[in-house]
Residue, then its C-alpha position, 0 to 999 in steps of 0.5 A: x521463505x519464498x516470496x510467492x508464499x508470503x505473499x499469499x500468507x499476507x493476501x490472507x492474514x490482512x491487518x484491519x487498517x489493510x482490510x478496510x482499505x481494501x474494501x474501499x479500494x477492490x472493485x475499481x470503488x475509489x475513481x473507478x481505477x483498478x487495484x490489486x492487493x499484495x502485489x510483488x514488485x522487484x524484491x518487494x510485497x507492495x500493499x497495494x498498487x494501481x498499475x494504470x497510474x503507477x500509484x502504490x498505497x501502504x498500511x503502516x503499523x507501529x513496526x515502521x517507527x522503528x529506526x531500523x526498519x525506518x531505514x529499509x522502508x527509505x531504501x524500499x521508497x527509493x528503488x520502487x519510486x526509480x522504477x517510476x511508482x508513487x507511494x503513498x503510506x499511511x499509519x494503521x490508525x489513520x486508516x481506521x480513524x480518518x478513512x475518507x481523508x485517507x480516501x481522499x488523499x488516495x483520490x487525489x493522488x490519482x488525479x495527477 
C-alpha cells in the first residue's frame, strides 16, 4: 500500500487513546507548541510530532507487546532517534486512564 494513502487511512480512523490525545495536543493547547498528527518521517507514520523540538509522542496498543513487533518498534526508535528525534511512547490505556500524567510527561519532555 502506498504510504501517503495510509497515512490519511489513519489521520481518519483514529483509536481513541489517539483521539483524546490529540484533543490535548491540536491547536498548540499543550505549552503552546505545534503538533501534527500522523506525520511521514523517512519510511516511517509517526503519531505525532512537534518539529520545533524534534519530540514524537506515540499511541501504543496491545499490538506492541508482541515480540516481534516489539522488535520493528526498536529498529523504528533507533533510525528516528539518529535523525535527532525524541520519542515518547504510551500504552492506549494510559492515555485514557492517566491523561494529565500523560500530559504532563509530554510537557515536560518539551521543556528540555
Amino acid at each position: 500500500m502506498n504510504i501517503k494513502i495510509f497515512q490519511k487511512q489513519l489521520k481518519t480512523n483514529q483509536t481513541n487513546a489517539e483521539q483524546t490525545l490529540w484533543y490535548y495536543l491540536r491547536n498548540r493547547h499543550l505549552g503552546n507548541y505545534k503538533f501534527r498528527k500522523q506525520v511521514i518521517i523517512d519510511s516511517y507514520i509517526v503519531d505525532f510530532v512537534c518539529f520545533e523540538k524534534k519530540l514524537i509522542v506515540e499511541c501504543d496498543g496491545g499490538q506492541h507487546n508482541d515480540m516481534e513487533k516489539k522488535a520493528l518498534d526498536e529498529v523504528r526508535t533507533q533510525n528516528l532517534v539518529s535523525k535527532g528525534y525524541r520519542i515518547l511512547r504510551f500504552w492506549n490505556h494510559d492515555i485514557l486512564e492517566k491523561t494529565e500524567d500523560v500530559l504532563n510527561n509530554i510537557y515536560k519532555e518539551l521543556q528540555k
